[in-house]
TORTIKOL-85612 format. One record per residue (C-alpha): residue number from 1; x, y, z. Coordinates in nm, 3 decimals, padded with zeros to 5 digits, always signed. Example, Ala and Ser with C-alpha at 12.3 -4.5 7.8 and 13.67 -1.06 7.14 Angstrom:
BEGIN
k:1; c1:+01.230; c2:-00.450; c3:+00.780
k:2; c1:+01.367; c2:-00.106; c3:+00.714
//
This chain:
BEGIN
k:1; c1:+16.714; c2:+01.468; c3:-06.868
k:2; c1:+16.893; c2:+01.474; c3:-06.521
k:3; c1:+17.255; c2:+01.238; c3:-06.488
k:4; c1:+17.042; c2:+00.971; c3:-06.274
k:5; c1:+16.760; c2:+00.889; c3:-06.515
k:6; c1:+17.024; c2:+00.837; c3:-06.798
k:7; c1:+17.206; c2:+00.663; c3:-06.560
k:8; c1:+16.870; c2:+00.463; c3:-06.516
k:9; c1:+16.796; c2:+00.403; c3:-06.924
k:10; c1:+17.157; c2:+00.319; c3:-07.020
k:11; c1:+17.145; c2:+00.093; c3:-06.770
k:12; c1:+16.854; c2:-00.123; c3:-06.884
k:13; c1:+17.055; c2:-00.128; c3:-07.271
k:14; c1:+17.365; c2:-00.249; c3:-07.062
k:15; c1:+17.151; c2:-00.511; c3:-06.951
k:16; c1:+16.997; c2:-00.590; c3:-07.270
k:17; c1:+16.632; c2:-00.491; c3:-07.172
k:18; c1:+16.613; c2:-00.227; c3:-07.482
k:19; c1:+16.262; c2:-00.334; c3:-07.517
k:20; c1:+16.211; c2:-00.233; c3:-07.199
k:21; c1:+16.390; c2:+00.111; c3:-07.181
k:22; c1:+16.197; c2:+00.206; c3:-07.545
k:23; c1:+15.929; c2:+00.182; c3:-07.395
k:24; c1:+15.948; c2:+00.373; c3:-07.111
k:25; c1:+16.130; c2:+00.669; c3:-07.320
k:26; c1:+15.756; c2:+00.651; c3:-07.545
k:27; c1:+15.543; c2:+00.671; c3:-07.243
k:28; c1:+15.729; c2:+00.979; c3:-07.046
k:29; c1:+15.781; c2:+01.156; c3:-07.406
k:30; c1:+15.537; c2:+01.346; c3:-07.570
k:31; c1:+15.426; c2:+01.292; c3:-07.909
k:32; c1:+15.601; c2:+01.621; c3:-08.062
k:33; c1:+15.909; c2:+01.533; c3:-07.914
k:34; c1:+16.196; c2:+01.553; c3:-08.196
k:35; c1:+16.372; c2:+01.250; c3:-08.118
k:36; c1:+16.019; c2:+00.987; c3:-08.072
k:37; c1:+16.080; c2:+00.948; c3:-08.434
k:38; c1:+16.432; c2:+00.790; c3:-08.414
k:39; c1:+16.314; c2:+00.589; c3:-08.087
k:40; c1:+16.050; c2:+00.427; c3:-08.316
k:41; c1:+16.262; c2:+00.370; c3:-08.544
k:42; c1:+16.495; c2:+00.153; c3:-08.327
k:43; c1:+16.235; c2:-00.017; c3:-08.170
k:44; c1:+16.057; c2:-00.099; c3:-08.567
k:45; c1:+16.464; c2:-00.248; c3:-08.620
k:46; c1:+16.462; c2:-00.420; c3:-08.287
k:47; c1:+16.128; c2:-00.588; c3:-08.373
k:48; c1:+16.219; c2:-00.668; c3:-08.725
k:49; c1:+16.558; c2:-00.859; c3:-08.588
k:50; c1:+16.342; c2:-01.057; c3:-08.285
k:51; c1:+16.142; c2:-01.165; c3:-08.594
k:52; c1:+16.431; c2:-01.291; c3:-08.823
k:53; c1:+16.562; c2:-01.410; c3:-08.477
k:54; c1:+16.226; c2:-01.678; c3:-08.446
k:55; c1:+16.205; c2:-01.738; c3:-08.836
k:56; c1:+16.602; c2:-01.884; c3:-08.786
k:57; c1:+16.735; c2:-01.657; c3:-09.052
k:58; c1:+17.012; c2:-01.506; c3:-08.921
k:59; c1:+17.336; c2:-01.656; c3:-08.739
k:60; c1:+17.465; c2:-01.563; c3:-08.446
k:61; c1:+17.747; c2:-01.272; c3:-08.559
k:62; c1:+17.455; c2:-01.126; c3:-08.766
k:63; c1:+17.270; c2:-01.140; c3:-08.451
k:64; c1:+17.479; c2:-01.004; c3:-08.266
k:65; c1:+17.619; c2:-00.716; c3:-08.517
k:66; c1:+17.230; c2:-00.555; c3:-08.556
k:67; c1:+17.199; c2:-00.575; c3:-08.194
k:68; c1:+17.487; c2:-00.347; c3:-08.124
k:69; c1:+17.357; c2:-00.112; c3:-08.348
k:70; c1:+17.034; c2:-00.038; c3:-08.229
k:71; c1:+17.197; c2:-00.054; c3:-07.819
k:72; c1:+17.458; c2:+00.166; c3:-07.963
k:73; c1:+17.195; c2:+00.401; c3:-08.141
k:74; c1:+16.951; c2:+00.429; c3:-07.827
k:75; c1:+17.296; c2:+00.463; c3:-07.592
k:76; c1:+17.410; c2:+00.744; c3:-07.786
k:77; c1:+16.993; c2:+00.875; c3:-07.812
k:78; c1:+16.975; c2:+00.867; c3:-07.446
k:79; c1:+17.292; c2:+01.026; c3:-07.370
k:80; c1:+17.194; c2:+01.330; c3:-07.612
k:81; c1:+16.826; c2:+01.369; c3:-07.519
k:82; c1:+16.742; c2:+01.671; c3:-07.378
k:83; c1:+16.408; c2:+01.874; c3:-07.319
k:84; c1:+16.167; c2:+01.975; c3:-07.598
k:85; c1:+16.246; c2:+02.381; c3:-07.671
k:86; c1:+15.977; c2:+02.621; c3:-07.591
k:87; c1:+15.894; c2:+02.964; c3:-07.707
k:88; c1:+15.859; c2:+03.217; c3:-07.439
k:89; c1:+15.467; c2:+03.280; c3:-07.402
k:90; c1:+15.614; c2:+03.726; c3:-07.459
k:91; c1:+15.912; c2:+03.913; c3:-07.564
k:92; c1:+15.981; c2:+04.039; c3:-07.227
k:93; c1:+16.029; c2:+03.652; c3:-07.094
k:94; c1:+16.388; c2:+03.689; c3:-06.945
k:95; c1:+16.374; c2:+03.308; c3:-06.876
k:96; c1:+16.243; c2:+02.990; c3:-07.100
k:97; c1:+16.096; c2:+02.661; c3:-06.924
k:98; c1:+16.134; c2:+02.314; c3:-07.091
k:99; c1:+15.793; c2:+02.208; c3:-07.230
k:100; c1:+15.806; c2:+01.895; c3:-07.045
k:101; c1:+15.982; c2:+01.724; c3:-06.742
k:102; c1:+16.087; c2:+01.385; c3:-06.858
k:103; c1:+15.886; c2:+01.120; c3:-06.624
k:104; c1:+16.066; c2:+00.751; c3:-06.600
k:105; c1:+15.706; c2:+00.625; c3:-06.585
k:106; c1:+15.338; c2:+00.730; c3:-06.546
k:107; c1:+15.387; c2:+00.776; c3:-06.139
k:108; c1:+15.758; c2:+00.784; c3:-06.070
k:109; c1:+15.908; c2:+01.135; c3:-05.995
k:110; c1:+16.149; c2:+01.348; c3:-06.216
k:111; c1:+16.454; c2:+01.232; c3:-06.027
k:112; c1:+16.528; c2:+00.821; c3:-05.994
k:113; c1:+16.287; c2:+00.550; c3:-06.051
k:114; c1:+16.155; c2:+00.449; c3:-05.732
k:115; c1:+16.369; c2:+00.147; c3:-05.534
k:116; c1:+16.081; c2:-00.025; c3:-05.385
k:117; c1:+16.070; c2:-00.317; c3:-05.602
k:118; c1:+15.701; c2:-00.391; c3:-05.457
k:119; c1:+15.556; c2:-00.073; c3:-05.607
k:120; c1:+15.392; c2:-00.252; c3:-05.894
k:121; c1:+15.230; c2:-00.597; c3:-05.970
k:122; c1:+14.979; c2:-00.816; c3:-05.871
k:123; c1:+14.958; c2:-00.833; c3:-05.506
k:124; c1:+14.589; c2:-00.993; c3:-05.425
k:125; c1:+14.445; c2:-01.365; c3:-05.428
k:126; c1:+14.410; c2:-01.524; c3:-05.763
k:127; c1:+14.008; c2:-01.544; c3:-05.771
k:128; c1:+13.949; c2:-01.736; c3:-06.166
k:129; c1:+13.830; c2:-02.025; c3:-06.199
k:130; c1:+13.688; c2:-02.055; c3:-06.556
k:131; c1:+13.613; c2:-02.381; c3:-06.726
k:132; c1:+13.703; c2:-02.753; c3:-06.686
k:133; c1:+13.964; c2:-02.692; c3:-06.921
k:134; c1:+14.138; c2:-02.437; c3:-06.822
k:135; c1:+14.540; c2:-02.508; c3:-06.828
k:136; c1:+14.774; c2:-02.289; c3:-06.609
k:137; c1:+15.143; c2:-02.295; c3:-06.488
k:138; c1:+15.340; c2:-02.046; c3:-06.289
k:139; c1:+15.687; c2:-01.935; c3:-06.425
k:140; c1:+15.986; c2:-01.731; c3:-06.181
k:141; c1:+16.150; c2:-01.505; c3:-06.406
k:142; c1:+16.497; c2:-01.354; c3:-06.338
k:143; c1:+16.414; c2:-01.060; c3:-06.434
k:144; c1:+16.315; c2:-00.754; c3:-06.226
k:145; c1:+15.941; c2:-00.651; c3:-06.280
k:146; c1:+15.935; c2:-00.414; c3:-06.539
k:147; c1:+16.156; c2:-00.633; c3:-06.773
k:148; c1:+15.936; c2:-00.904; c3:-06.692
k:149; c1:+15.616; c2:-00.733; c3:-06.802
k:150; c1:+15.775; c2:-00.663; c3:-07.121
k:151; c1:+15.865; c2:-00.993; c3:-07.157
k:152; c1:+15.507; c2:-01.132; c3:-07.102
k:153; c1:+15.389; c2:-00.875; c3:-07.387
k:154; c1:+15.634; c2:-00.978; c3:-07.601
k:155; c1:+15.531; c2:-01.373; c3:-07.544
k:156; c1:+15.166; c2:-01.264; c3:-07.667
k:157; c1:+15.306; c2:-01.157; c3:-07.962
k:158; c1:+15.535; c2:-01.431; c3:-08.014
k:159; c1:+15.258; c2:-01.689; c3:-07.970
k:160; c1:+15.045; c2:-01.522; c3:-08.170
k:161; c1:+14.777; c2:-01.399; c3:-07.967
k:162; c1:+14.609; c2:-01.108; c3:-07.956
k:163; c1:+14.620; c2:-00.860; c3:-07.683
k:164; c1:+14.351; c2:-00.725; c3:-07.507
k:165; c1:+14.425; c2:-00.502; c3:-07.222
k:166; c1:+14.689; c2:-00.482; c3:-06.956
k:167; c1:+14.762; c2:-00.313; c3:-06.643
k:168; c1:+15.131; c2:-00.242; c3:-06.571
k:169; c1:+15.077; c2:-00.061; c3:-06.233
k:170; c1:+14.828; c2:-00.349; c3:-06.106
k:171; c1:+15.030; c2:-00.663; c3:-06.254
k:172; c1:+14.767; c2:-00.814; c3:-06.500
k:173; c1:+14.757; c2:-00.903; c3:-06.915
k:174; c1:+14.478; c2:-01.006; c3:-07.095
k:175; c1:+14.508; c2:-01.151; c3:-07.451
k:176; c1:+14.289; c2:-01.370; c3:-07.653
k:177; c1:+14.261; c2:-01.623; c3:-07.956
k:178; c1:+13.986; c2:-01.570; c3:-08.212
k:179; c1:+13.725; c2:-01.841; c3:-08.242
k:180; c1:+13.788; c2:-01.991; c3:-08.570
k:181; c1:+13.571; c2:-02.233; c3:-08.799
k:182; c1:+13.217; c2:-02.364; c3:-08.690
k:183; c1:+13.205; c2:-02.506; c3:-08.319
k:184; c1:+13.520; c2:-02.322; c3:-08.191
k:185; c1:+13.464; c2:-02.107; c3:-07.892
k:186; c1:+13.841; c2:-01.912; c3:-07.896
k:187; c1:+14.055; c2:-01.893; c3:-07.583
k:188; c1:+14.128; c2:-01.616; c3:-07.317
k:189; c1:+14.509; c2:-01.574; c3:-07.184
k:190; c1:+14.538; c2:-01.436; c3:-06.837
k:191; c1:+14.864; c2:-01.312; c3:-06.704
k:192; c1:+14.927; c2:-01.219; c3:-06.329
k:193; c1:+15.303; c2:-01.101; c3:-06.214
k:194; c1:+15.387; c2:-01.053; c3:-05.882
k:195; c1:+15.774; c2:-00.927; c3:-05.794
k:196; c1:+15.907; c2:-01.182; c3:-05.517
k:197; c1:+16.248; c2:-00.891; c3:-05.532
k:198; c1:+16.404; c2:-00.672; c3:-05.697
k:199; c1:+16.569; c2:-00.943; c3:-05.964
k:200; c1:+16.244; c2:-01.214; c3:-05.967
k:201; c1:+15.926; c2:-01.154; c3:-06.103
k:202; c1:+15.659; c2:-01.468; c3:-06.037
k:203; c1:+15.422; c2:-01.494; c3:-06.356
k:204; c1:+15.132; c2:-01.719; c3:-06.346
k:205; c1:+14.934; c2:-01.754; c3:-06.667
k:206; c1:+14.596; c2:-01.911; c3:-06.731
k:207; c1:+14.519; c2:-02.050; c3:-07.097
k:208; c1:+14.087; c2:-02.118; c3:-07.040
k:209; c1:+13.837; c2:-02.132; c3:-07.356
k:210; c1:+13.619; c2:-01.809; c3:-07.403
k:211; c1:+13.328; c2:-02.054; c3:-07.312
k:212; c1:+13.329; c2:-02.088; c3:-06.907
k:213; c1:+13.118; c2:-02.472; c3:-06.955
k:214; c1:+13.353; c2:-02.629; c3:-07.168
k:215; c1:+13.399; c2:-02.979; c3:-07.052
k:216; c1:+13.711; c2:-03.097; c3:-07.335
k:217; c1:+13.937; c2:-02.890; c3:-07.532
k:218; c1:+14.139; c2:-03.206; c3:-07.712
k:219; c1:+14.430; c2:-03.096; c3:-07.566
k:220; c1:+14.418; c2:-02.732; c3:-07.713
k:221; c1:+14.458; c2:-02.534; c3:-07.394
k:222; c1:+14.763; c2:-02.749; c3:-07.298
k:223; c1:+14.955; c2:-02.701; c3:-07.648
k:224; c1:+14.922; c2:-02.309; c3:-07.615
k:225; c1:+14.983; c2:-02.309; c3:-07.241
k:226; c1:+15.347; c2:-02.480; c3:-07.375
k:227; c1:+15.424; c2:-02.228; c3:-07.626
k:228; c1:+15.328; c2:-01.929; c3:-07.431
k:229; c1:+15.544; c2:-02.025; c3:-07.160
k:230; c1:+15.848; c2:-02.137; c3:-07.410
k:231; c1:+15.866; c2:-01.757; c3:-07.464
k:232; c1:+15.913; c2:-01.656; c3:-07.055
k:233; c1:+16.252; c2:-01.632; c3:-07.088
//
């Protein structure tokens, strides 16, 4: 890994968007990479504490204690990582070539991420309409885009919803809540973030039920909306 993408990933742990930087270091590694392993692992302890963090169980020095651990662990992972080793394809090989080039993301280039803070995210005209009782708000989060999209998966998962496809590159989330007992219909989650700069990331989400005619939801839609948007933060 060249000195400006580590500069890039320790910078993201520096500003406490390890979410973020683990997963970028999954998606431009490949599977048989030694040290995937240990960057799962951190992220299965980072997840584990975010989860303790909800349930109220720890105070704040515990908090704070694991967190330094797993920033320190993925500082010191990122400032060790280096290519995968290959085996020279014959004996007469004077010269070995790294198996991989480490990518910062799917289309950014093997040097520094790209500064053009408008190269992802939703960019069209918001075309839904859904039902009657559809509930939606828009949030600005200070938080540059790619934090903020990990933030909005995270919220799914917080709220307990289901996810059920996303598009990084084009700025859209789809999650869902299962129909459950006789006459429920379930409800479809709709994320759209656009990047206003390079620090603000405008999210608009869209709780609506699964059924496009429903005329009342009780106040259902509403509730979620609430605690879905309690977690853009």
């Amino acid at each position: 890994m060249d000195k400006a993408a580590k500069r890039y990933y320790l910078a993201l742990i520096a500003a406490e968007q390890t979410g973020e930087a683990i997963e970028q270091l999954l998606e431009a590694l490949p599977a048989a990479h030694p040290d995937v392993a240990r960057i799962r692992q951190l992220e299965k302890r980072r997840r584990e504490l975010q989860e303790r963090i909800d349930l109220g169980t720890l105070n704040n020095e515990d908090i704070a204690r694991v967190r330094a651990r797993i920033n320190g662990g993925l500082r010191d992972l990122v400032r060790e990582l280096k290519p995968m080793p290959t085996v020279a394809e014959s004996a007469g090989d004077s010269e070995e070539e790294p198996a991989f080039q480490l990518q910062l993301h799917e289309t950014e280039k093997d040097t520094a991420p790209t500064t053009d803070w408008r190269a992802k995210g939703f960019f069209g005209e918001l075309a839904y309409t859904g039902s009657p009782t559809k509930k939606e708000q828009t949030v600005d989060l200070r938080k540059g885009y790619g934090a903020a999209y990990h933030t909005a998966r995270e919220a799914i998962r917080k709220a307990g919803m289901s996810m059920v496809r996303g598009d990084r590159d084009g700025g859209t989330l789809e999650a869902e809540i299962k129909a459950t007992g006789a006459g429920g219909y379930g409800e479809k989650i709709l994320f759209w973030l656009t990047p206003t700069d390079a620090a603000t990331t405008r999210i608009h989400v869209v709780v609506d039920s699964q059924l496009p005619t429903l005329a009342f939801d009780f106040g259902r839609h509403k509730t979620k909306l609430g605690i879905l948007v309690s977690y853009l933060r």
